[in-house]
MIDOSE-1310 file (N, C-alpha, C; in nm, 2 decimals, decimal comma, always signed):
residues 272
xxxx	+0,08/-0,12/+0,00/+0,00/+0,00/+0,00/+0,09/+0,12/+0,00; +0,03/+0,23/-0,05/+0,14/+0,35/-0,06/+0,13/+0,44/+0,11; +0,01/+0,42/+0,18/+0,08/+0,44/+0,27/-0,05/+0,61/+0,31; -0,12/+0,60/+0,15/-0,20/+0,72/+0,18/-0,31/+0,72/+0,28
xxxx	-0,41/+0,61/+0,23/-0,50/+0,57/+0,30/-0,53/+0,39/+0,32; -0,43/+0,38/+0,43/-0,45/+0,28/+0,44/-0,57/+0,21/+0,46; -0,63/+0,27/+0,53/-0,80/+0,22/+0,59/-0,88/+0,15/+0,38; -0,81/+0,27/+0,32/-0,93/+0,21/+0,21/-0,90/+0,19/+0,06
xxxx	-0,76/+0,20/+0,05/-0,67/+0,22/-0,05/-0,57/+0,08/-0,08; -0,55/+0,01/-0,19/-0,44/-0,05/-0,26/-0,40/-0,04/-0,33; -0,24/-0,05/-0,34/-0,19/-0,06/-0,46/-0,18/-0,19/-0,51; -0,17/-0,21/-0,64/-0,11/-0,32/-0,74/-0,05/-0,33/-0,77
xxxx	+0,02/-0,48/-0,85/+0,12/-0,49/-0,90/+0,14/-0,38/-1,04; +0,25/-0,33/-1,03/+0,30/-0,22/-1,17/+0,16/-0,12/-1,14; +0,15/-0,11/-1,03/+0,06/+0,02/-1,03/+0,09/+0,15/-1,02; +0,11/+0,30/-1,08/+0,17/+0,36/-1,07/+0,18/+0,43/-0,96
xxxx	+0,29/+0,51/-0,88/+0,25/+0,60/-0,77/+0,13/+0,68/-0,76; +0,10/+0,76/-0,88/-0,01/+0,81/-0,93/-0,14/+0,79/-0,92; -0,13/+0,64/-0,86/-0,30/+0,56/-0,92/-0,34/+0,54/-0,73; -0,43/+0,53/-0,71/-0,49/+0,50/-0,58/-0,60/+0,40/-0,64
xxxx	-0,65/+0,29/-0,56/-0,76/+0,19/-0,58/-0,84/+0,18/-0,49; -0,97/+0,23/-0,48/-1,06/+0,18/-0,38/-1,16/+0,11/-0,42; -1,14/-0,04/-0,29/-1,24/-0,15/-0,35/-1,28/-0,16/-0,20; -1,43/-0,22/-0,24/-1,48/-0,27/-0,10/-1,39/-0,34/-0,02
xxxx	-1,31/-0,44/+0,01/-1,21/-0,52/+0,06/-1,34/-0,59/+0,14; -1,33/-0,63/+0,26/-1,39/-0,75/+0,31/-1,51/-0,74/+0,34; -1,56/-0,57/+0,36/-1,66/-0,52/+0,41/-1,78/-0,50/+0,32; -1,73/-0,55/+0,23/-1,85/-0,56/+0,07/-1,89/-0,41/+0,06
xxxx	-1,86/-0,34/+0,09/-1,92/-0,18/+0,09/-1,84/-0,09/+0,07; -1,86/+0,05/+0,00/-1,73/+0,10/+0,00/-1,81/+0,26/+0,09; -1,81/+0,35/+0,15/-1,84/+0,43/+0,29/-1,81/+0,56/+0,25; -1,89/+0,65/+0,26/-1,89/+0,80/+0,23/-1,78/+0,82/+0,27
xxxx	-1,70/+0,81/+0,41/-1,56/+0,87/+0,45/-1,49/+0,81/+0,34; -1,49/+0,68/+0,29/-1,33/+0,66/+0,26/-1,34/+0,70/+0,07; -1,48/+0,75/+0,04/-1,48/+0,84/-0,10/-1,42/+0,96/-0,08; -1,50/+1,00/+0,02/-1,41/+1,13/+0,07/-1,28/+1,16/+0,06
xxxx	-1,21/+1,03/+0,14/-1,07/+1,08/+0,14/-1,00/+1,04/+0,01; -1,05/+1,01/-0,07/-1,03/+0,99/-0,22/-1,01/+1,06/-0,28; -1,14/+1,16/-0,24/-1,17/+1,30/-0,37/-1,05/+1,39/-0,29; -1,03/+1,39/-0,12/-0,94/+1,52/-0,09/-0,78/+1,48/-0,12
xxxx	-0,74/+1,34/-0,13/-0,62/+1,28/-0,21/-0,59/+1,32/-0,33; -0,74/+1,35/-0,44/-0,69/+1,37/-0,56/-0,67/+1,50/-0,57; -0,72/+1,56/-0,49/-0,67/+1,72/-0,52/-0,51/+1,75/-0,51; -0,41/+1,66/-0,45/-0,27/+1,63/-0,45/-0,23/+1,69/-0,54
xxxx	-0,15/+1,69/-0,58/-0,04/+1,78/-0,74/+0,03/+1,63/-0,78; -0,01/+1,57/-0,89/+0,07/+1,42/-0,86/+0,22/+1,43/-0,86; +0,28/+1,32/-0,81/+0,40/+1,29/-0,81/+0,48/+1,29/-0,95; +0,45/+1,16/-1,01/+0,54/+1,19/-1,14/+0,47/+1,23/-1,29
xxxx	+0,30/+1,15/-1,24/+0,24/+1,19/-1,40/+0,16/+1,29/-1,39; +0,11/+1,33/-1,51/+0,07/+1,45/-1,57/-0,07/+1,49/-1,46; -0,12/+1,38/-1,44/-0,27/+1,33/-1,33/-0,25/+1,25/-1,24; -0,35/+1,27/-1,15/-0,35/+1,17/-1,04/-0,49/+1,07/-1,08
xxxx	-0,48/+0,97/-1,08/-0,56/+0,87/-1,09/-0,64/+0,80/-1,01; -0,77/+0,80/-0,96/-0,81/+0,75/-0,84/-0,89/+0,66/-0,92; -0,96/+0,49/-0,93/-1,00/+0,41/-0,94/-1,08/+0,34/-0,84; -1,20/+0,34/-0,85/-1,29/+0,32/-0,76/-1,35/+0,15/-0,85
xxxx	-1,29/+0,05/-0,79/-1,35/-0,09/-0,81/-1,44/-0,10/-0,76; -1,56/-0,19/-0,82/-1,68/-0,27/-0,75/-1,75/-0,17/-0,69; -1,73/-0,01/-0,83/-1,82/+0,11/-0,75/-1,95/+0,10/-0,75; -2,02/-0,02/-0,79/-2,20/-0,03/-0,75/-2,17/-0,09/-0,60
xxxx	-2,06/-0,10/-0,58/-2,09/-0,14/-0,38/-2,06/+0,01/-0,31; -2,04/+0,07/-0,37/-2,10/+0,25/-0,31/-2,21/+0,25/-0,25; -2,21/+0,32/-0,15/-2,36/+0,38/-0,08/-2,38/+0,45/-0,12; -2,51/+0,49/-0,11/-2,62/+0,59/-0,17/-2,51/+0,71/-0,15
xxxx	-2,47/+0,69/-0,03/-2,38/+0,87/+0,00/-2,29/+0,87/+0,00; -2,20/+0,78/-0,09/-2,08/+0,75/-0,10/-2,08/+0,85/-0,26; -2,20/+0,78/-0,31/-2,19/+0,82/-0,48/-2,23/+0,96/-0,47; -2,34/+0,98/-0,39/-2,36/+1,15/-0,40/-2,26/+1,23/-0,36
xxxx	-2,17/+1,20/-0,28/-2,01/+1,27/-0,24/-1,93/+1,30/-0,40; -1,95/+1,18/-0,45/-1,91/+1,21/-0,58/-1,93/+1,25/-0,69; -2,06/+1,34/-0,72/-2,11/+1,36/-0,79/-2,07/+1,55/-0,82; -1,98/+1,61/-0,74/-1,95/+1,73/-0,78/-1,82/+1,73/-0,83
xxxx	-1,72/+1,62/-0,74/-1,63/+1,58/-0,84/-1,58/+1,58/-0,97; -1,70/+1,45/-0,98/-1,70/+1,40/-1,13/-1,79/+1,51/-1,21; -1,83/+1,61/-1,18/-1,91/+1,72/-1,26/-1,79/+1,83/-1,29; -1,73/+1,84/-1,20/-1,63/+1,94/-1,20/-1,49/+1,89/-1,17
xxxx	-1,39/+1,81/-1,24/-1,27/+1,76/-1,19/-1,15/+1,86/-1,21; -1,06/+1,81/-1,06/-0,92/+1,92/-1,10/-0,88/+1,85/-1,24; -0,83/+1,94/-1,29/-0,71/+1,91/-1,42/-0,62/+1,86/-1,40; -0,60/+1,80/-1,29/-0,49/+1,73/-1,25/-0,54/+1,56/-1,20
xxxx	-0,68/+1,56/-1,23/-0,70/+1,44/-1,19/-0,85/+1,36/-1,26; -0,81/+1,21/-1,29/-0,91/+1,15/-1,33/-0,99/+1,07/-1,20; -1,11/+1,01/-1,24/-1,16/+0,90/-1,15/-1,19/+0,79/-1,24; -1,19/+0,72/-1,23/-1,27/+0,58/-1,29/-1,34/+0,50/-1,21
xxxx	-1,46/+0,44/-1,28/-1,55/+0,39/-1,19/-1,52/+0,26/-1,26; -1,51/+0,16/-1,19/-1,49/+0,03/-1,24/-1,64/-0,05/-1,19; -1,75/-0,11/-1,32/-1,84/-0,17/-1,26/-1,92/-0,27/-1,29; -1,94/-0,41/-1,28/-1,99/-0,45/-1,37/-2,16/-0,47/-1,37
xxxx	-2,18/-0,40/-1,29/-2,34/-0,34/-1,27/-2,36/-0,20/-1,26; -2,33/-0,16/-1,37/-2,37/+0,03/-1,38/-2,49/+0,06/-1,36; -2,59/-0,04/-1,40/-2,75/+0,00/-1,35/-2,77/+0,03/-1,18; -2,65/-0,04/-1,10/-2,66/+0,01/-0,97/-2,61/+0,16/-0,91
xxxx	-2,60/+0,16/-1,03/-2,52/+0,29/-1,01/-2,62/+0,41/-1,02; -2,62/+0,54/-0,88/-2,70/+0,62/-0,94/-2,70/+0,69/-1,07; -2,84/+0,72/-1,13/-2,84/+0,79/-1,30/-2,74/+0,94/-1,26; -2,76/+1,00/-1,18/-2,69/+1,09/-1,18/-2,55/+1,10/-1,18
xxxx	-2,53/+0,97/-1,12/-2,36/+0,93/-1,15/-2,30/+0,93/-1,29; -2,39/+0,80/-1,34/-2,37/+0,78/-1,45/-2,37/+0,86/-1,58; -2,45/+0,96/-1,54/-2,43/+1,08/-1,60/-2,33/+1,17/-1,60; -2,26/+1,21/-1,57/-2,13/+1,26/-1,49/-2,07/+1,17/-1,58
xxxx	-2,01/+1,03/-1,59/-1,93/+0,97/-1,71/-1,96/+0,95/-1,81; -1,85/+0,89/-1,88/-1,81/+0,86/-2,05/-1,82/+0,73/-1,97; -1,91/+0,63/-2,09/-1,90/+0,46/-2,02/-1,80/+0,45/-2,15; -1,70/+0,32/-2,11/-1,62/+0,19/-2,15/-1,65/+0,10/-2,13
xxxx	-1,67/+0,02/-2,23/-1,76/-0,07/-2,22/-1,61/-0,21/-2,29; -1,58/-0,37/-2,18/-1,50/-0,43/-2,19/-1,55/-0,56/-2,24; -1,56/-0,61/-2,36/-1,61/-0,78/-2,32/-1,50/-0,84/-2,27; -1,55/-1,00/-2,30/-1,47/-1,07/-2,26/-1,33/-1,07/-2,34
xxxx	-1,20/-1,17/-2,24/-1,11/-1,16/-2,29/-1,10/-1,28/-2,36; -1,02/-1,33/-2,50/-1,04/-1,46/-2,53/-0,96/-1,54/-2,42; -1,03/-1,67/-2,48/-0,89/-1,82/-2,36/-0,81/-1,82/-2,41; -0,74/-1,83/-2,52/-0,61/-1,78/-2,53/-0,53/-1,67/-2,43
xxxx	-0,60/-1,55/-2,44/-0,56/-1,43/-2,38/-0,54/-1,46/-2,25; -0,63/-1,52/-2,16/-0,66/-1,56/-2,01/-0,53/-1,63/-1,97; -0,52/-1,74/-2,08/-0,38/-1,82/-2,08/-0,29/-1,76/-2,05; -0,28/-1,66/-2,15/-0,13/-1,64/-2,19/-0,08/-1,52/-2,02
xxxx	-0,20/-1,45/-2,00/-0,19/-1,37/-1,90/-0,18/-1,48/-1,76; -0,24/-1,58/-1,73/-0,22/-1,70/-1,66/-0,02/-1,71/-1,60; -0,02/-1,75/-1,73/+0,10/-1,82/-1,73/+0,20/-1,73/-1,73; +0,21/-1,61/-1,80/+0,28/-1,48/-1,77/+0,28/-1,42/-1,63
xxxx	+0,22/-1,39/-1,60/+0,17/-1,34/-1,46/+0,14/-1,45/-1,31; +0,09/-1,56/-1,33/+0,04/-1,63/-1,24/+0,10/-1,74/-1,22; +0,23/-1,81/-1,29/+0,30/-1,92/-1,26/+0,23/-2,04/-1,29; +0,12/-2,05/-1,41/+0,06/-2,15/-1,47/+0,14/-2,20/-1,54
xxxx	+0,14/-2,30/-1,54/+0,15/-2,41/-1,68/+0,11/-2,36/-1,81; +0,09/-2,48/-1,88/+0,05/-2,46/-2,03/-0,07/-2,52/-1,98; -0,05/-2,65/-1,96/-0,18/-2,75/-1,93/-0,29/-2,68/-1,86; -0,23/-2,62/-1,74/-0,36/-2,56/-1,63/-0,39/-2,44/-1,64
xxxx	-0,33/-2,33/-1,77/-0,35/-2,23/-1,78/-0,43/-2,24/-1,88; -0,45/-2,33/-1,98/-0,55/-2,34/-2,07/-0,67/-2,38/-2,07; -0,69/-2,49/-1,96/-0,78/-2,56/-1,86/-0,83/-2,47/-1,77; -0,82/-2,40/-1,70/-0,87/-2,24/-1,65/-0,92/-2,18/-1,71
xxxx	-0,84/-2,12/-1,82/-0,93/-2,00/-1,92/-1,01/-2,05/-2,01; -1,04/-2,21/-2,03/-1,19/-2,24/-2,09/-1,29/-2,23/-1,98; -1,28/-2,27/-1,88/-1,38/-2,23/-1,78/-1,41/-2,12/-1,72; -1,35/-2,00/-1,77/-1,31/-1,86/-1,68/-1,42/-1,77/-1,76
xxxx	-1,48/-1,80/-1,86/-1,58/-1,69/-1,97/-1,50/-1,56/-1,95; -1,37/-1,60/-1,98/-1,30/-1,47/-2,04/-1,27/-1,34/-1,92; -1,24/-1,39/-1,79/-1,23/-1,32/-1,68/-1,13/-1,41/-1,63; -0,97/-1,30/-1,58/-0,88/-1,35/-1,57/-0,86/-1,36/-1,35
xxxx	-1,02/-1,34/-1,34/-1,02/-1,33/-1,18/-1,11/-1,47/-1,16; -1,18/-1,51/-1,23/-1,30/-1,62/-1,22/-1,16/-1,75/-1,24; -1,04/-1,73/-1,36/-0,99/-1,82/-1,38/-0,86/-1,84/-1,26; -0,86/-1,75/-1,18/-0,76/-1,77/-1,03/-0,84/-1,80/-0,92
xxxx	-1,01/-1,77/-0,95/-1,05/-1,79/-0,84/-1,09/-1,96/-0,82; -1,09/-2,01/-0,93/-1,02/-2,17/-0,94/-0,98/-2,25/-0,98; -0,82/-2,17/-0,89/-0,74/-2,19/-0,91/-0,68/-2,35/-0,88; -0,74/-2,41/-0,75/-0,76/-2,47/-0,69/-0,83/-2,59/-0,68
xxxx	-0,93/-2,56/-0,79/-1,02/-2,71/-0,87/-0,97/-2,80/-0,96; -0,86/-2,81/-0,97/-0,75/-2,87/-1,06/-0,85/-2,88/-1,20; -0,88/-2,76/-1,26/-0,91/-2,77/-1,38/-0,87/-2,86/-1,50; -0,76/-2,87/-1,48/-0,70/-2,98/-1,61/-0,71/-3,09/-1,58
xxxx	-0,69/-3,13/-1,49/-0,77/-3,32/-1,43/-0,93/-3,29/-1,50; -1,02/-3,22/-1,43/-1,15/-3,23/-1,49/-1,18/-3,21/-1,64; -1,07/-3,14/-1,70/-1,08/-3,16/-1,88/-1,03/-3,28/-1,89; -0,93/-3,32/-1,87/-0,89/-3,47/-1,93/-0,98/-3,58/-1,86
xxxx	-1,03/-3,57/-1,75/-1,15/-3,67/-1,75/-1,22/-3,62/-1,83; -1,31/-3,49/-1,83/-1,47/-3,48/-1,95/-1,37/-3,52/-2,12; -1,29/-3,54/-2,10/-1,24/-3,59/-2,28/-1,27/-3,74/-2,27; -1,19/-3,81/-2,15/-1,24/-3,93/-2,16/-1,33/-4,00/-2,14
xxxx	-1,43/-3,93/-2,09/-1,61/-3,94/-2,11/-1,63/-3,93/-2,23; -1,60/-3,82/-2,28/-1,67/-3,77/-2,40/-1,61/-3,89/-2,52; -1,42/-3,91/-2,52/-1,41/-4,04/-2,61/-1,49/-4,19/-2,60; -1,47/-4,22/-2,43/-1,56/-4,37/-2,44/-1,69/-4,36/-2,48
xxxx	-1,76/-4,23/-2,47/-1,91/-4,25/-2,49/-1,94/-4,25/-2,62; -1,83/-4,17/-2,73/-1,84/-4,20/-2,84/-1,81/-4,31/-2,90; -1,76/-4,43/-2,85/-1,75/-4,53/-2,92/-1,85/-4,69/-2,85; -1,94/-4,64/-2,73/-1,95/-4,74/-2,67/-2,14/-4,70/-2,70
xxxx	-2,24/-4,86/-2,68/-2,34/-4,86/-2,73/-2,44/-4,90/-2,60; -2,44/-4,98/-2,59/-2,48/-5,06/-2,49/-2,49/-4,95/-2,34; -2,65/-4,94/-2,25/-2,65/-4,89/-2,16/-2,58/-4,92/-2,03; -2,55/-5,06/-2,01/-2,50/-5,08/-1,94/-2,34/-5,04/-1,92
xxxx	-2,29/-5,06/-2,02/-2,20/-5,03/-2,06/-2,13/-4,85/-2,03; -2,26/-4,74/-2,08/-2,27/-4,60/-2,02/-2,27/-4,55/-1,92; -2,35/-4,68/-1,84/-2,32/-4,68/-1,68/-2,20/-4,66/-1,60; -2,11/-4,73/-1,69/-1,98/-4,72/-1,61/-1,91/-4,62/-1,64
xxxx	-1,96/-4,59/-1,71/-1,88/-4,42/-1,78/-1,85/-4,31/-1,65; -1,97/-4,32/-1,57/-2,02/-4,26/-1,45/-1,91/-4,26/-1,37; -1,86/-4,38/-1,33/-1,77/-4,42/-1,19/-1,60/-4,33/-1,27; -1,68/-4,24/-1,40/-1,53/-4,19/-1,40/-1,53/-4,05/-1,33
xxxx	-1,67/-4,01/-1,31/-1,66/-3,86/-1,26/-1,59/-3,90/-1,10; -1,61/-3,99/-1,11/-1,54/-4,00/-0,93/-1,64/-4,02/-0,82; -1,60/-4,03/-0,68/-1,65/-4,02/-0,58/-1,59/-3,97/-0,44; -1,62/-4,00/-0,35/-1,57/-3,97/-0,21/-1,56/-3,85/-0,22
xxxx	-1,56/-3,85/-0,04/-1,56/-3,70/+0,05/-1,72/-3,73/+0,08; -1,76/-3,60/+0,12/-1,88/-3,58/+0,21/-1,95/-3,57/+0,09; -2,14/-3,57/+0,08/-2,20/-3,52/-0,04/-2,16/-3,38/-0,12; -2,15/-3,31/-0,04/-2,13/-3,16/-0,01/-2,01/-3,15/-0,16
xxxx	-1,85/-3,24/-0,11/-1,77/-3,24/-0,19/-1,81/-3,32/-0,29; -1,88/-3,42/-0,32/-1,88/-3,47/-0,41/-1,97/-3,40/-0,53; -2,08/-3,31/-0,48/-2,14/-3,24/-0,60/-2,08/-3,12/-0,62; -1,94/-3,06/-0,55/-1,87/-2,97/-0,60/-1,77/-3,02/-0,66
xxxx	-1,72/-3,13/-0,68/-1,63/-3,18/-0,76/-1,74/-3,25/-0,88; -1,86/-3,25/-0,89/-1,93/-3,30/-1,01/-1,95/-3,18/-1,09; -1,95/-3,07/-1,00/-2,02/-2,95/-1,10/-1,89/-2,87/-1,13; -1,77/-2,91/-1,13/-1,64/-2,87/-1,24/-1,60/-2,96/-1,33
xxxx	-1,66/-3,10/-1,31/-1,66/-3,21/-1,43/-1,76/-3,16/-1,52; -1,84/-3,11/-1,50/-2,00/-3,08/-1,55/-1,98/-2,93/-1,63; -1,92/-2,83/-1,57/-1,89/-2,73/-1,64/-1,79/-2,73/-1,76; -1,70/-2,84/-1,74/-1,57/-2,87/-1,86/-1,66/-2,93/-1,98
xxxx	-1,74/-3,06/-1,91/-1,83/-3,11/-2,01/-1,93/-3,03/-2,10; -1,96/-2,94/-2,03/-2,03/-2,84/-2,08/-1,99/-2,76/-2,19; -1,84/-2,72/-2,16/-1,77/-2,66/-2,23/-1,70/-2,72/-2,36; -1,68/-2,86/-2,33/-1,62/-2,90/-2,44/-1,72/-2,95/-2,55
xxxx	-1,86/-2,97/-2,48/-1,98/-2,98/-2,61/-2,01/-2,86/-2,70; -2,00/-2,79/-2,63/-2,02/-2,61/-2,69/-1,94/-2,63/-2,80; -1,81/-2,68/-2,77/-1,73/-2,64/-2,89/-1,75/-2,78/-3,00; -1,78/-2,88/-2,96/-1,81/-2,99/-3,08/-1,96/-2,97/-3,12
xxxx	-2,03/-2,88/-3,08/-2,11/-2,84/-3,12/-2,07/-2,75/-3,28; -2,05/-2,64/-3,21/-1,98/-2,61/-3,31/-1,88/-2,60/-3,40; -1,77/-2,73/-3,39/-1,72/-2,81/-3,52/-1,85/-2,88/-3,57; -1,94/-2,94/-3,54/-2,02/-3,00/-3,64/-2,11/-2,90/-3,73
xxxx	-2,11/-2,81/-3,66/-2,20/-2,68/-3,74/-2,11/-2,62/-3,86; -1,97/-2,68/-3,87/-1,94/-2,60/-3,92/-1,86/-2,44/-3,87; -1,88/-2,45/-3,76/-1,86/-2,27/-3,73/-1,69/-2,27/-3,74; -1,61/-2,15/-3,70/-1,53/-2,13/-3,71/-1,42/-2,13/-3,58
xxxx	-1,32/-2,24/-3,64/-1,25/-2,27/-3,50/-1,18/-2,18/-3,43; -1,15/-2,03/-3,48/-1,17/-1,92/-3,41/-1,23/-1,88/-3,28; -1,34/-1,97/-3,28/-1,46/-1,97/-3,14/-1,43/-2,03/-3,04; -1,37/-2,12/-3,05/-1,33/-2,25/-2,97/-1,30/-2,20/-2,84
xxxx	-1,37/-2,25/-2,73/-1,32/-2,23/-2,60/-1,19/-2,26/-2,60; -1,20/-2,41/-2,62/-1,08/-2,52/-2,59/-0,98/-2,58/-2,72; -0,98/-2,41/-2,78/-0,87/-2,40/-2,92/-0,78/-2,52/-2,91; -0,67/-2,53/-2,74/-0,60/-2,62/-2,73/-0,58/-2,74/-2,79
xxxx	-0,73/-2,80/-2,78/-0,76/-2,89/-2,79/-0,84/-2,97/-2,94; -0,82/-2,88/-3,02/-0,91/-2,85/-3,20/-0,88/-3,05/-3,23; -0,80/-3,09/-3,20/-0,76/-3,24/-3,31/-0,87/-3,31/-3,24; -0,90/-3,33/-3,10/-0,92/-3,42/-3,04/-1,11/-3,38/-3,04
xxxx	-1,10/-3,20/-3,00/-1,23/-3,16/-3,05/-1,31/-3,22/-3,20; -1,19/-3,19/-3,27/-1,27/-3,23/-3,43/-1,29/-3,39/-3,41; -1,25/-3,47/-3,37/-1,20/-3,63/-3,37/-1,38/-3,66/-3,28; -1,41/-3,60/-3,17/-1,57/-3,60/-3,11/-1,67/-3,57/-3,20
xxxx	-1,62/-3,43/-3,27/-1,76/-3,37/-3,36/-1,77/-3,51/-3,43; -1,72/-3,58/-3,52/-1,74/-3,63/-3,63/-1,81/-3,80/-3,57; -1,76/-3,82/-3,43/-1,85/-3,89/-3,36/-1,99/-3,82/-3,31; -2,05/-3,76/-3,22/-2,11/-3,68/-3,18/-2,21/-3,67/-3,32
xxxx	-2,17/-3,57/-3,37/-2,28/-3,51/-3,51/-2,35/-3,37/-3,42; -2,41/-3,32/-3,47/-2,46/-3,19/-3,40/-2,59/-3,19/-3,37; -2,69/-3,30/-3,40/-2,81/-3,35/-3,30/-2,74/-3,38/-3,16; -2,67/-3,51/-3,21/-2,61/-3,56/-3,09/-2,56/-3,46/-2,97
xxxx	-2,45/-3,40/-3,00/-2,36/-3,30/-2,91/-2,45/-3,19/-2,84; -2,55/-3,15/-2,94/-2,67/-3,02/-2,88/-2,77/-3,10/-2,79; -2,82/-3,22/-2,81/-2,92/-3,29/-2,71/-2,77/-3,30/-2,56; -2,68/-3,36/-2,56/-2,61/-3,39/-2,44/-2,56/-3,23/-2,39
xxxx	-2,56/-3,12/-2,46/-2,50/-3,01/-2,40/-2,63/-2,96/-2,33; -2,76/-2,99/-2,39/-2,87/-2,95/-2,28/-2,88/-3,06/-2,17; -2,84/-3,15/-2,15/-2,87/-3,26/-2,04/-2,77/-3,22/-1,94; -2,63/-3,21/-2,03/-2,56/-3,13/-1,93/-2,56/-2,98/-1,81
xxxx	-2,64/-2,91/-1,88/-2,74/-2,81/-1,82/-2,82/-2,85/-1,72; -2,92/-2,95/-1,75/-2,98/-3,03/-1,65/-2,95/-3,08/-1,52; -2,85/-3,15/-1,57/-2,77/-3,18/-1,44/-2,70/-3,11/-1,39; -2,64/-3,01/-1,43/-2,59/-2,85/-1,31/-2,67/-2,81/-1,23
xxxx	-2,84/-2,84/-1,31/-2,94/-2,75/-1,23/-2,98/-2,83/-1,08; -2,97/-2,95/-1,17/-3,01/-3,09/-1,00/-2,91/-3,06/-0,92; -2,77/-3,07/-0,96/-2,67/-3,05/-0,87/-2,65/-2,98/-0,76; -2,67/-2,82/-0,86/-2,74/-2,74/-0,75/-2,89/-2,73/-0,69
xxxx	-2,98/-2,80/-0,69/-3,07/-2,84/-0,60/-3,06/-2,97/-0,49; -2,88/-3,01/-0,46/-2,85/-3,08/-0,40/-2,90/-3,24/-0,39; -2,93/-3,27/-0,52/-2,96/-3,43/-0,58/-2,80/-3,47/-0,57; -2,84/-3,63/-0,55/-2,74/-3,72/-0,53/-2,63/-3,65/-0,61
xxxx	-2,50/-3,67/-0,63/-2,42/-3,68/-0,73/-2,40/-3,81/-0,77; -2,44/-3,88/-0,74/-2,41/-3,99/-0,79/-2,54/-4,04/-0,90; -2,68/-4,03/-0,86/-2,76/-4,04/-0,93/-2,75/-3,95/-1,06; -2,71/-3,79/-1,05/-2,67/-3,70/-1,19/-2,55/-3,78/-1,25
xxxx	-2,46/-3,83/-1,16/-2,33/-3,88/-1,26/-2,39/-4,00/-1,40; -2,46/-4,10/-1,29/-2,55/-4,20/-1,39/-2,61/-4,19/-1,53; -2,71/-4,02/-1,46/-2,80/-4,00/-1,59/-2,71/-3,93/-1,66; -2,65/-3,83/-1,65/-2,58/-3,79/-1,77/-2,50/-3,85/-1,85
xxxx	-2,44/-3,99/-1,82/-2,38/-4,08/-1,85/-2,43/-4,15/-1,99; -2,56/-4,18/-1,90/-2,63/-4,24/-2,00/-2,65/-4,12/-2,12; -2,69/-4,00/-2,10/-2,74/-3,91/-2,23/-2,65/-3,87/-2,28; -2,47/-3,89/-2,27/-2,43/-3,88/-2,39/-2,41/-4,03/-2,48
């Protein structure tokens, strides 16, 4: 931290002297005082750049009178200073705020991108940096925030589901497909280790979906993966892959209404 406001302030990594960040931190809220001491910080003369920079994260967790504090600011700013509202619910935001700014508007980043910033920045692999950012929908905080689910074990099991089921006929047979998502631990753990097998599976239909359509492997969550993707589509077909990518849906939704995992491992077994 630089040391200005500690109470409500961080720095980041390669963040300039210049820049101040206020995010809710643990308190989910961000408090009229600590806007305050934001706006009387930025009146500062900056240190080395042209402006001083104040960055307000996760600014729809503003209070009502946190944002009204703000509002003569951002109407009238020194010349010596920006704010940025960082948010991914601007509708929470009062209209009068939002009025007061220019919106930027960011989509997602590709998986590639997630990767490469993964592994650059975060000490990933190839394997588990790429395994992350298919699951991360293009947010490089969703893909650290599980970090810890060993995403690449659960792609390389949903491949090996997805290969045996393509070559095998017989239900009984489907059945055992099941005892690959795993077991053990409490229920608790076992339907949170189903619903990151279930998200991968999810993900890797999407994209043999879309090899069978034809679409462009440009789209590919799991680009990584294109030989082994195309090697499914041409099993699968695109009735096939789009009926199992809604079943897969299905059973996320039981999952989370706390049904067996072992009963959802079964049926989705059987419906690819």
């Amino acid at each position: 931290a630089c040391g200005a406001c500690a109470s409500c302030t961080r720095i980041g990594r390669g963040v300039h002297p210049d820049v101040v960040i206020l995010d809710p931190g643990d308190t989910g809220s961000i408090k009229i005082e600590q806007v305050r001491e934001v706006i009387d910080r930025s009146a500062y003369r900056p240190f080395e750049a042209r402006r001083r920079v104040s960055v307000i994260d996760e600014a729809d967790a503003m209070a009502e009178g946190a944002q009204s504090a703000l509002l003569k600011t951002l109407e009238e700013p020194s010349s010596s200073s920006v704010f940025v509202l960082v948010s991914s619910m601007p509708g929470a935001l009062l209209a009068t705020v939002r009025s007061r700014c220019s919106m930027l508007r960011f989509g997602r980043l590709a998986p590639a991108d997630v990767a490469a910033v993964l592994m650059r920045e975060h000490d990933f692999n190839e394997k588990d940096a790429h395994a992350a950012a298919a699951d991360a929908d293009g947010s490089i905080g969703a893909a650290l925030d599980a970090r810890d689910s060993d995403m690449a074990e659960a792609r390389e099991t949903a491949c090996t589901l997805l290969e045996r089921a393509s070559r095998l006929k017989q239900p009984v047979q489907l059945l055992d497909l099941a005892k690959t998502l795993g077991g053990g631990g409490t229920p608790a753990e076992e339907r949170e280790r189903l619903t990151v097998y279930l998200r991968t599976l999810s993900s890797l239909l999407r994209d043999i979906s879309l090899l069978a359509a034809s679409g462009d492997p440009k789209d590919l969550v799991n680009a990584d993966l294109h030989p082994d993707l195309n090697r499914f589509a041409s099993a699968f077909g695109g009735e096939r892959s789009e009926r199992a990518f809604a079943a897969v849906d299905k059973a996320l939704a039981a999952v989370h209404r706390n049904a067996s995992a072992k009963m959802v491992a079964d049926w989705i077994a059987v419906q690819l």
